[in-house]
C-alpha positions in Angstrom: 12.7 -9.3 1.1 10.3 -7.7 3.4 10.4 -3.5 3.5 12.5 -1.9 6.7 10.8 -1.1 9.3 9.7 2.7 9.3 13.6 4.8 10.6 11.1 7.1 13.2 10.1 3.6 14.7 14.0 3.0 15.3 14.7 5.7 18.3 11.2 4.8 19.2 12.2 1.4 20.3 15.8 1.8 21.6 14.8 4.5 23.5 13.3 2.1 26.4 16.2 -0.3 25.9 18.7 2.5 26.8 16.7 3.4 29.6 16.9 0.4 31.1 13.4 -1.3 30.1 14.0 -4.7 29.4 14.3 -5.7 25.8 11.7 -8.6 25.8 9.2 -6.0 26.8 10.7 -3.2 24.4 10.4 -6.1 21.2 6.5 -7.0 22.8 5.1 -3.6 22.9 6.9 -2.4 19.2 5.7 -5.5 18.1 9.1 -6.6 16.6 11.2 -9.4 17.1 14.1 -9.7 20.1 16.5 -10.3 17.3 15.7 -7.0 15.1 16.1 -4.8 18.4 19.2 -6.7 18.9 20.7 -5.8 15.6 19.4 -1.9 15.5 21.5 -1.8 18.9 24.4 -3.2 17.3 24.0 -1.2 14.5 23.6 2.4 16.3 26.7 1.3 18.3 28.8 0.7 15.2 27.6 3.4 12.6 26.0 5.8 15.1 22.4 5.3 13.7 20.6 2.6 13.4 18.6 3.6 10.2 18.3 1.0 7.5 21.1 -0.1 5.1 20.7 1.2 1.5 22.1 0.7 -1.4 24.1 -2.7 -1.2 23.9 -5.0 -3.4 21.5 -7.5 -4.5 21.8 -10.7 -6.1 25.0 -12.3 -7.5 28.3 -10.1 -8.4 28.6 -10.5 -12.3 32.0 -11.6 -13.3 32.2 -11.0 -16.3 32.7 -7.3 -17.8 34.1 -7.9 -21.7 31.1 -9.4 -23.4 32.0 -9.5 -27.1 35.2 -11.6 -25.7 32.9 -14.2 -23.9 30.3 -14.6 -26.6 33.9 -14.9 -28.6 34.6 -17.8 -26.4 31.4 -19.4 -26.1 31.1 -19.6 -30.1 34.8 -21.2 -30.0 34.9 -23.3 -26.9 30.8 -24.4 -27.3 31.7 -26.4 -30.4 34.3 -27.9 -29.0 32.7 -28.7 -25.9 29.7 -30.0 -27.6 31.5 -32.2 -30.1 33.7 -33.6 -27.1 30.7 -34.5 -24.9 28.5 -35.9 -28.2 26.4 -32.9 -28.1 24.8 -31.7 -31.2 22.2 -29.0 -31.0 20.3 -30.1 -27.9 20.0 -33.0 -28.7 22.5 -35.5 -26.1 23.7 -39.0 -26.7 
């Protein structure tokens, strides 16, 4: 993921855009895409700045929270699995 865009830079660019300047020229002269001013607009009309988001998440939400009850399963239900597939020990049918 590529680093946000410096927050002073922000106002910098919606400035013009609120004036009036047209936000083609605004994304040109900041050197950012039409898109990017788009969402710091709709994010400064939402939260009431348009400073970068922090903190959320990254990566995959990790279901499960008792360990020593899924390694619990995985040595019970493995064997079974394995033996019912014709697994045994990496090695496959």
């Amino acid at each position: 993921m590529p680093a946000p865009y410096s927050y002073d830079m922000r106002p910098k660019a919606l400035t013009p855009v609120k004036r009036g300047e047209r936000k083609k020229d605004v994304s040109q002269m900041f050197n950012i895409s039409r898109n990017t001013l788009d969402l710091w607009l709709k994010r400064e009309q939402q939260t009431g700045v348009a400073r970068a988001i922090t903190q959320h998440q990254q990566g995959c939400g990790h279901k499960i929270t008792d360990w020593r009850r899924f390694r619990e399963f995985v040595r019970e239900m493995g064997e079974e699995h394995a033996r019912a597939n014709g697994f045994r020990y990496g090695e496959t049918k």
